[in-house]
DOTORDREN-347440 format. One record per residue: residue in one letter; x, y, z of N, C-alpha, C in turn. Coordinates in steps of 0.1 Angstrom, whole numbers, plus 5000, padded with zeros to 4 digits. Last residue first. Layout:
# residues N
AXYZXYZXYZ...
//
This chain:
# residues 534
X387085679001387085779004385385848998X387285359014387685449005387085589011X389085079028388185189029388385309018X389584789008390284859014388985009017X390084359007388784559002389684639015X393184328996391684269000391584418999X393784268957394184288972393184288979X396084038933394384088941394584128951X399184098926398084008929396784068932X400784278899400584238914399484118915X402884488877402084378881402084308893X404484708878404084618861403484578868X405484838905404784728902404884648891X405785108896407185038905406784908903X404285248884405185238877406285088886X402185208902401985168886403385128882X403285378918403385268923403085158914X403085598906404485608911404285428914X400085638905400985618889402485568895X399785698935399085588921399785568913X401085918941401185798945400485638935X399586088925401086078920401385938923X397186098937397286068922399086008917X397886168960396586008958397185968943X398486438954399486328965399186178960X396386578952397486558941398286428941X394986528979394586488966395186448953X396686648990396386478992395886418983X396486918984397086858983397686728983X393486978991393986958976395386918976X393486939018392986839012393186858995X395387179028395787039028395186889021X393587369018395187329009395787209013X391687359034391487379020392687299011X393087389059391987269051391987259043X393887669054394587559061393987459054X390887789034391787809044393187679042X388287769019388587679030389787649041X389487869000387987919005387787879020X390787708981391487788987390387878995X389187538969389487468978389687638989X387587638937387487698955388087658967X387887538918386687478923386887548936X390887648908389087658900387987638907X392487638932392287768927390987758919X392387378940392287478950392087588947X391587168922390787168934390687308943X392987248899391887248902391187258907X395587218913395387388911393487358907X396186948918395987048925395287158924X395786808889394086838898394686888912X397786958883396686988876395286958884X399686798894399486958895398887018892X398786538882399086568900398686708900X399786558856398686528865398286528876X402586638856401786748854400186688857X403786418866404186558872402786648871X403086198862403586148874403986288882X401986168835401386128846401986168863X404286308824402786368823401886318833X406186158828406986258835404786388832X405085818824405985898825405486028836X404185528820403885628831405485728832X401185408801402885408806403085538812X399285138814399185258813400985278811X398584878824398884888810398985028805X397784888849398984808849399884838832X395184988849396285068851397585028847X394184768838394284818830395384958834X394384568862394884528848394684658841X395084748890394584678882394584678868X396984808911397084628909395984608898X396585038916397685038910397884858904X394585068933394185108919395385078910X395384958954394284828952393884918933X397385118962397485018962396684908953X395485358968396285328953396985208951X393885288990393585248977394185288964X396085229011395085109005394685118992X396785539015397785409010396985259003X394285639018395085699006396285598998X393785529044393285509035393785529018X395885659057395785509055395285459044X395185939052396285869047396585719049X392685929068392586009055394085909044X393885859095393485759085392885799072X395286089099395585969099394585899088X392786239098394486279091395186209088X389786089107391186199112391686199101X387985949102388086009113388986069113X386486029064388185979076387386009091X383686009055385085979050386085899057X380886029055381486049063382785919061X378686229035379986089034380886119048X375386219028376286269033377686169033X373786318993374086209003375186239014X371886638990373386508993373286449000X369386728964369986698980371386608975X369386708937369886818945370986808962X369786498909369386548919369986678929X370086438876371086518886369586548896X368786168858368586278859369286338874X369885988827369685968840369586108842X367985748807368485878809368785898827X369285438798368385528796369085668800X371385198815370485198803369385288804X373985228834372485248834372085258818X375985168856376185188846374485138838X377985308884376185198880376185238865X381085218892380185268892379185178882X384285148912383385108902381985198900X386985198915385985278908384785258905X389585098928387785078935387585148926X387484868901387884878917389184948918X385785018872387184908876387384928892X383084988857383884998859385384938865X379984858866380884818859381984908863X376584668875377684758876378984688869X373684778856374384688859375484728866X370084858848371484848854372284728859X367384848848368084898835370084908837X365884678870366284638856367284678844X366184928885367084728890367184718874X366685258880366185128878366884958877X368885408907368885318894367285218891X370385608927368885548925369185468911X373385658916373185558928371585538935X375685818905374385738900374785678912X377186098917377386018914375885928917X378386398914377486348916377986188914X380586658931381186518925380186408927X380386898940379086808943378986668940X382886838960381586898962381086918950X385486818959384986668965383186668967X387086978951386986858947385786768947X386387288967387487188962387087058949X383387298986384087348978385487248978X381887209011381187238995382587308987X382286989031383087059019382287069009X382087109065380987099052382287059041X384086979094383387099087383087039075X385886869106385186909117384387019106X386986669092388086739097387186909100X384886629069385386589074386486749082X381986519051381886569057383386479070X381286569017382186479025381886599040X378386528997378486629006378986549017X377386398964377986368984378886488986X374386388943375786458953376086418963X373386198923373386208942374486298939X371686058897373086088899372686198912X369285798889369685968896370985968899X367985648861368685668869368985818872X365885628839365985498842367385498860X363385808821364585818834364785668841X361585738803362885728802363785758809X359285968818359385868812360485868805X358685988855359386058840360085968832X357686038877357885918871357985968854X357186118903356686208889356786098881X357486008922355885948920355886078908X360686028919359885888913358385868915X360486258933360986258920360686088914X359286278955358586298945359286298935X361586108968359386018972359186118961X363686218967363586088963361786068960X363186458983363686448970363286318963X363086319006361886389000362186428987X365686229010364386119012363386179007X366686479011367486399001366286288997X366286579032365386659021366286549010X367486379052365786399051365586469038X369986239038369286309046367886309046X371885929041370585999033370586109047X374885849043373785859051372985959043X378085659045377385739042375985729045X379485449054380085539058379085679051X378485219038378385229049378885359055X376685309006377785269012377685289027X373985278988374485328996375985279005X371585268961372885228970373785318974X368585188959369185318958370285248969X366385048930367485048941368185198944X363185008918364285078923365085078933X361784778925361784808906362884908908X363084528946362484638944362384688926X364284318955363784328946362284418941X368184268953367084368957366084348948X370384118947369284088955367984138961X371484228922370684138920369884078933X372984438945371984458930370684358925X374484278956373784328961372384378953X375884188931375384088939374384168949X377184428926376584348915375384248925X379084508951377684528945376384498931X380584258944379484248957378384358956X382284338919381184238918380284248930X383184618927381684608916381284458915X384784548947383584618952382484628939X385384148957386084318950384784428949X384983968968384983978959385384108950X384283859000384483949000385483968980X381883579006383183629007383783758998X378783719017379883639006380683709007X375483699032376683679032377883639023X373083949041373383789032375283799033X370084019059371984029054372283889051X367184089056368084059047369384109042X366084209079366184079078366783979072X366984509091366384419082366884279085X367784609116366984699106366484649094X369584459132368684539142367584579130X371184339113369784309118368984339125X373584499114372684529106371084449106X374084439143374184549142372784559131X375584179131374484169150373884319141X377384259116376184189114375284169119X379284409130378384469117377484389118X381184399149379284329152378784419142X383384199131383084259144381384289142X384684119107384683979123384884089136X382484029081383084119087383583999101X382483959054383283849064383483939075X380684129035382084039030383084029042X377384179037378484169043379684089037X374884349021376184229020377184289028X371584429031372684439032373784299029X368684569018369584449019370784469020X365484679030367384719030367684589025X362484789017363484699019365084769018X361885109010360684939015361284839018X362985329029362785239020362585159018X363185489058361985449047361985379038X365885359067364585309073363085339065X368085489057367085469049365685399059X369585599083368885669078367985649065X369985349094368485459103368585539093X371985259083370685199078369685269088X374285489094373685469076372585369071X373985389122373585559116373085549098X374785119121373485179124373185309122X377185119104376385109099375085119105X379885269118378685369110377585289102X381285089136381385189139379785279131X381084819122380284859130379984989138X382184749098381684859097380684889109X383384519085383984569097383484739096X381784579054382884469061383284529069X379084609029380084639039380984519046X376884729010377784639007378884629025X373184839007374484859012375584759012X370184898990371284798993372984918993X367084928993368384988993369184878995X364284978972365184898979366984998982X361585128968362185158966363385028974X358285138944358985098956360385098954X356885428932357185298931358085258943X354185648946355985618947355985448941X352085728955351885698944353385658940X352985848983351585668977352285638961X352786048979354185968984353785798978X351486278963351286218969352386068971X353786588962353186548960352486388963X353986908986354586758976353286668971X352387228972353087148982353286988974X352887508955352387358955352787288965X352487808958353387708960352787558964X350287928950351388038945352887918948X348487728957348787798942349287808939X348087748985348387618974349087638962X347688018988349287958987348987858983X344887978981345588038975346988008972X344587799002343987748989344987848979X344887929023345587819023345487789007X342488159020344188189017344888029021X340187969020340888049008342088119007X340487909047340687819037340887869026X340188149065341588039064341787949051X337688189059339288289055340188179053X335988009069336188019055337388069048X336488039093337187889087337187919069X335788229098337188259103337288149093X333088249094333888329089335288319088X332188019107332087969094333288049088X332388149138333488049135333488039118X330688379135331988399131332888279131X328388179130328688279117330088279118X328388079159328287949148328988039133X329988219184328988239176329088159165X331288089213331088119199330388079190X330187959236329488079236330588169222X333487799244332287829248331488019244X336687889227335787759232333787789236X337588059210337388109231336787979233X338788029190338288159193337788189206X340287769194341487929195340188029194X338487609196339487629209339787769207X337287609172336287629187337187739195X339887529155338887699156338387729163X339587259166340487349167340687499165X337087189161337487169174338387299178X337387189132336387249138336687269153X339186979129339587159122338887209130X338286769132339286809139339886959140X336186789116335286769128336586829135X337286729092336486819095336286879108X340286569099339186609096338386719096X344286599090342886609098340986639094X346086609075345986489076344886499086X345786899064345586829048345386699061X347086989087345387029083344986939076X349187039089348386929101347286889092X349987229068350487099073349386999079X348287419064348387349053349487239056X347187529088346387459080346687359071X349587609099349287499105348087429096X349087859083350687749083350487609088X346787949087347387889072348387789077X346988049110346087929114345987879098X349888279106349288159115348488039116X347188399093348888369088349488249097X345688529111345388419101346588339092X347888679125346588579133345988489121X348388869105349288739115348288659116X345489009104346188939094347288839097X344889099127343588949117344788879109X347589169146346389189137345889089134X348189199183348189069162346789139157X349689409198348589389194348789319179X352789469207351789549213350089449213X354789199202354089259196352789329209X357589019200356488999206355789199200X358588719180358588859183357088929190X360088429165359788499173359688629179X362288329147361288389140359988439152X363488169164364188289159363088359150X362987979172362588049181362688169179X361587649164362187739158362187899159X359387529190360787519183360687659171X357487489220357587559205358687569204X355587239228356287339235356987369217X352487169250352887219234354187269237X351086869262351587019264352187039254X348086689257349286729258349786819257X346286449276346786609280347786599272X345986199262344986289269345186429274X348786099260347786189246346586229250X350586339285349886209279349186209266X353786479270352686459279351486349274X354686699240354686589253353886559259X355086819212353986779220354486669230X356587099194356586969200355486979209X356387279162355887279176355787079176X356987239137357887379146357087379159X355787089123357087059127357487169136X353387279120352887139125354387079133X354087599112353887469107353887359119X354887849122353587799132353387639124X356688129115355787969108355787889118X356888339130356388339117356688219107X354688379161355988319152355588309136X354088669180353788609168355288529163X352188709211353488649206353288629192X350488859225351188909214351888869208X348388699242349788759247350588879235X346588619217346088719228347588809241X348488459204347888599199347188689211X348688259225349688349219349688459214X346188189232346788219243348588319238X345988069207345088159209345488239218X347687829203347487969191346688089200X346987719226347887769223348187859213X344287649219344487689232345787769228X344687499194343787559195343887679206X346387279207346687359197345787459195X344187159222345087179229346187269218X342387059203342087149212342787249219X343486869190343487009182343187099190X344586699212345286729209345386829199X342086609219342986669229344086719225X340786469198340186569199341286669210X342786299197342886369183341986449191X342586099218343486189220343486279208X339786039215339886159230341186189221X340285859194339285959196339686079203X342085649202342685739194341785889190X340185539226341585629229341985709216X338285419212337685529218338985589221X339985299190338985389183338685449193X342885129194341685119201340585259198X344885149174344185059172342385049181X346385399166346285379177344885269169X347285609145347885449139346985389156X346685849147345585809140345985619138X348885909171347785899173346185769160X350885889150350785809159349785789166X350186129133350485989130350285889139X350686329158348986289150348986159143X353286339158352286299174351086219167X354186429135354286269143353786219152X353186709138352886609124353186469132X354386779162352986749159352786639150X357486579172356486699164355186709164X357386479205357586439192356886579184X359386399237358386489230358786419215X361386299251360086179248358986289242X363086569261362686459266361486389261X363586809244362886779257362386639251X367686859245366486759239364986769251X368987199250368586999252367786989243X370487379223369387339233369387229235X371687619210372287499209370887439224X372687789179371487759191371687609194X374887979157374687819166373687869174X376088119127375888159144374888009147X378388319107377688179107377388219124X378988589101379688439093378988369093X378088929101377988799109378288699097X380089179103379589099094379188969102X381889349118380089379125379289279113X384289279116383689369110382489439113X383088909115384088969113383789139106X381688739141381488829131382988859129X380088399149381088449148380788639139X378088289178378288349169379288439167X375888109198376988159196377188239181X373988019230374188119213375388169209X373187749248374387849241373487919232X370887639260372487609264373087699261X367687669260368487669259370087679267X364787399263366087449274367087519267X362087449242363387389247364487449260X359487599259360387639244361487519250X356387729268357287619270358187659259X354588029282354887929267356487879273X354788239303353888119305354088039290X356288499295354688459291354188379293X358688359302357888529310356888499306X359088229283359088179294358388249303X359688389260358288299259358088279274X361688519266360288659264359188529264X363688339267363688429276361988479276X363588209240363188159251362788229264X364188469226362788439225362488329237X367188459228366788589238364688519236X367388299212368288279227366988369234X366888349190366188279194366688219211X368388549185367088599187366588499191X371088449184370988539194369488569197X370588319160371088229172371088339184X370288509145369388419142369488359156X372088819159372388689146370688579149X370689169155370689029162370788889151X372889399137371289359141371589209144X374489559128373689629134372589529139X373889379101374889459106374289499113X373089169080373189149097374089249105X373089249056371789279065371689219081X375189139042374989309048373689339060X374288849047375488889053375689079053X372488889027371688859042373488869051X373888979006372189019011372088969023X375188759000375988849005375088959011X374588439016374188509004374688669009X374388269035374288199024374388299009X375388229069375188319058375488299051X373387939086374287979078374088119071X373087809117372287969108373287989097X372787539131373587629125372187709116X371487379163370887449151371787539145X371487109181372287219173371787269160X370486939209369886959193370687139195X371486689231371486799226370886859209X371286479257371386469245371086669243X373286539287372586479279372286499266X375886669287375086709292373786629290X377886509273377686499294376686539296X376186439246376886489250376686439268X374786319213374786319228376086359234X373086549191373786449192374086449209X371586639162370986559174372486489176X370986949139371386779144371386759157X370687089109370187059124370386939127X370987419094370987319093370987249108X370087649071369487589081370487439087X369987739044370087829052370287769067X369787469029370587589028371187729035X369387239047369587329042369987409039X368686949066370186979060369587079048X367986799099367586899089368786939079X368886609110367286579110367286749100X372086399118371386549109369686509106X373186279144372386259134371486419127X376486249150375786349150374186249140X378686079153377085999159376086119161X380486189142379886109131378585999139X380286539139380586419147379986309139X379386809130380086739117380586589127X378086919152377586909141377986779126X380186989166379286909170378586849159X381887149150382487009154381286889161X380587359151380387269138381287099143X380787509172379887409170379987329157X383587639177383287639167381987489170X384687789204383487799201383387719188X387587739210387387829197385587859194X387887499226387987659232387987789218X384787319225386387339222386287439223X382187269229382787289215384087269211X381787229258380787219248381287189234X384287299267383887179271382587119259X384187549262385087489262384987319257X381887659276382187649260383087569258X380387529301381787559295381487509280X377487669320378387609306379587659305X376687719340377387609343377887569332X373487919327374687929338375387739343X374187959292373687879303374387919314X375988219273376088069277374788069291X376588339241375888389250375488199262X379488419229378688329231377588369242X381288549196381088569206379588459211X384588569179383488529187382688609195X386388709169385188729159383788659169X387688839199387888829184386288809177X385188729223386988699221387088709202X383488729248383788759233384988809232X380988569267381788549260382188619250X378288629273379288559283380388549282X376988929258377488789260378488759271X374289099275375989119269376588989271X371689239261372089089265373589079266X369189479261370289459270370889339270X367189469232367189419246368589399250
//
């Protein structure tokens, strides 16, 4: 299809809304990740290939979808052929001609080098007070009045029902139709469907049986598992024509569906039951953290209890962390392994999972979590987390600072904390086992304060009694340094990352010299107050 971008300059190129300034949207380089990596960005998806966030703009609120190329197979296989963010630009276009709703898109952008596609953006409003399916139906089955939560479950498979059907019969096939990949607005008596993930979109002469049941799987094995009989049934009615279907071919169609859902059961298990989770507490430690502590306690909100310590903040952390629990306690500000000691012992869950203010659970991080403790693996008393820093407008999977796990689910009982400030860490009785997802870290706002902070905490590493006893020659002060330079930039990849790359392996080196340099100048100091870390 004929689409000549708005925009292309070098590796870029943007396909825009009429009244968009890229400029203004991203910055004059197009790079969305700045949207993405903002620290009132909320991330609702963090994969490998995928990744998705919510954040507010002039334009009102906005949802950014990155397309990562993850693998050198799908970076040849975009040659000659439309980036992910370009197909789903152009599907708004072909749904809207068909009468199907889709978000408002803004942009498509995307970089190539060569005819190789890098990475490519979809960038769309928000529609407004809509919710997923899966969350519409929650909400619905949670409705206290039995004849309203009735009508609206029957209006709402029906109304799915309609839409599957009105698709296939247009020729539209998406190729996953799951329960999350369609929004629902409107009243729960009427609601209108409008369809997300747009790039798997394509329109088609004629759906075979086979799409067409491919389709009423995907949705089977999401929606399906939290709906009834009677809701299934509604919903088959609708998509074969509603009135004057034959009682055989509906049994037929329902029987199909079920043995190939049954089957993928098989070939891919889905999660397992959440229920069966031991309970989980979180505890966060903080001081003058009003900037990031309602992003970092929205993002445990599942966990059966937060408890937060505050050490004297004298801005609206505290107002702030009440908005989300009930238990913020208060003490004067102690160094960071005793307050989280103290935090520890206030939680009284069988599992804690700690968190610092400047950081944030993701979603597949939280689903990690629900079935790796309803496996419950005997002798696992703790999980070691990746954090995935997220600074100076981009990911760092590479250098230093990627996957650098660190224990932070713990069984309450089998732990304690220890180490030395700031170092401290969870120091666990039994086995502990490496997780996947990452916690996210949102570090520095800038350069600047990357090096404020850099000054605080060698400061606060150089004041303690055991550094104090370290002797500090021409090994600590030359070839330590240059060692976890070349580590970060040349073993672990910094150099991957360009400019950035080399400035954060160099800060790095810098942290360390500065440390031992101030070891040396000191022999000995006083306590210092809590300082931001990294």
């Amino acid at each position: 299809m004929p689409d000549p971008p708005t925009i292309e300059r070098g590796p870029l190129r943007a396909w825009l809304a009429k009244g968009i300034d890229l400029a203004a949207l991203t910055g004059p380089d197009g790079n969305a990740d700045r949207l993405l990596t903002r620290a009132d960005c909320r991330i609702v998806k963090l994969q490998r290939k995928v990744v998705v966030g919510r954040v507010a703009s002039p334009l009102g609120a906005l949802y950014v979808k990155r397309y990562t190329v993850f693998s050198w197979r799908v970076a040849l296989g975009s040659l000659g052929r439309p980036s992910p963010a370009l197909a789903a630009w152009r599907a708004t276009r072909l749904l809207a001609a068909r009468g199907f709703a889709s978000p408002v898109a803004v942009a498509a952008i995307e970089f190539r080098r060569a005819g190789v596609l890098r990475r490519s953006f979809f960038v769309t409003r928000e529609v407004a007070g809509a919710r997923t399916v899966d969350v519409r139906w929650q909400e619905i089955l949670a409705d206290a009045d039995a004849g309203r939560r009735r009508r609206a479950r029957r209006a709402l498979a029906q109304a799915l029902g309609h839409l599957f059907r009105r698709l296939h019969a247009a020729g539209v096939y998406h190729n996953d139709l799951k329960d999350v990949n369609v929004l629902v607005d409107g009243a729960p008596e009427a609601p209108r469907c409008v369809l997300l993930d747009l790039e798997g979109v394509r329109v088609r002469r004629r759906l075979g049986r086979r799409r067409r049941q491919k389709n009423l799987v995907q949705l089977a094995r999401t929606l399906g598992r939290q709906a009834s009989a009677t809701d299934r049934a509604r919903f088959l009615r609708a998509y074969l024509g509603d009135a004057g279907v034959a009682p055989g071919l509906q049994r037929a169609w329902a029987r199909a569906v079920e043995r190939q859902a049954a089957r993928k059961d098989r070939e891919s298990p889905g999660p397992g039951a959440a229920a069966n989770r031991p309970r989980v507490s979180c505890t966060v430690i903080c001081q003058n953290e009003e900037t990031g502590i309602a992003a970092c306690l929205e993002s445990v909100a599942w966990c059966d209890e937060i408890v937060v310590v505050d050490g004297g903040s004298q801005d609206r952390t505290v107002e702030i962390a009440r908005r989300f629990t009930d238990r913020v306690l208060h003490n004067p500000w102690p160094g960071y392994r005793a307050q989280k000691q103290l935090a520890l012992d206030a939680a009284r869950a069988p599992w804690v999972l700690n968190l610092d203010a400047d950081e944030r659970v993701t979603p597949e991080l939280a689903a990690e979590i629900y079935a790796a403790l309803a496996g419950d693996a005997p002798g696992v008393n703790g999980f070691a987390i990746p954090r995935l820093v997220v600074y100076l407008g981009r990911w760092w999977y590479h250098g230093d600072w990627y996957p650098r796990r660190v224990v932070r689910l713990v069984r309450r009982s089998a732990t304690v904390w220890g180490g030395v400030d700031p170092h401290e860490r969870a120091e666990v009785t039994g086995r502990i086992v490496a997780l996947q997802a990452p916690i996210l870290h949102y570090t520095y706002p800038d350069i600047a304060g990357h090096l404020r902070s850099a000054d605080k905490l060698t400061t606060l590493a150089a004041e303690q009694p055991a550094a104090l006893r370290r002797r500090i020659g021409i090994g600590r002060l030359g070839w330590e340094p240059l060692w976890r330079f070349v580590r970060a930039y040349a073993v672990r990849g910094g150099f991957r990352d360009g400019l950035p790359g080399l400035f954060v392996a160099a800060t790095g080196a810098f942290y360390l010299f500065v440390r031992w340099a101030k070891v040396r100048e000191r022999g000995g100091a006083s306590p210092a107050a809590p300082a931001e870390r990294a």
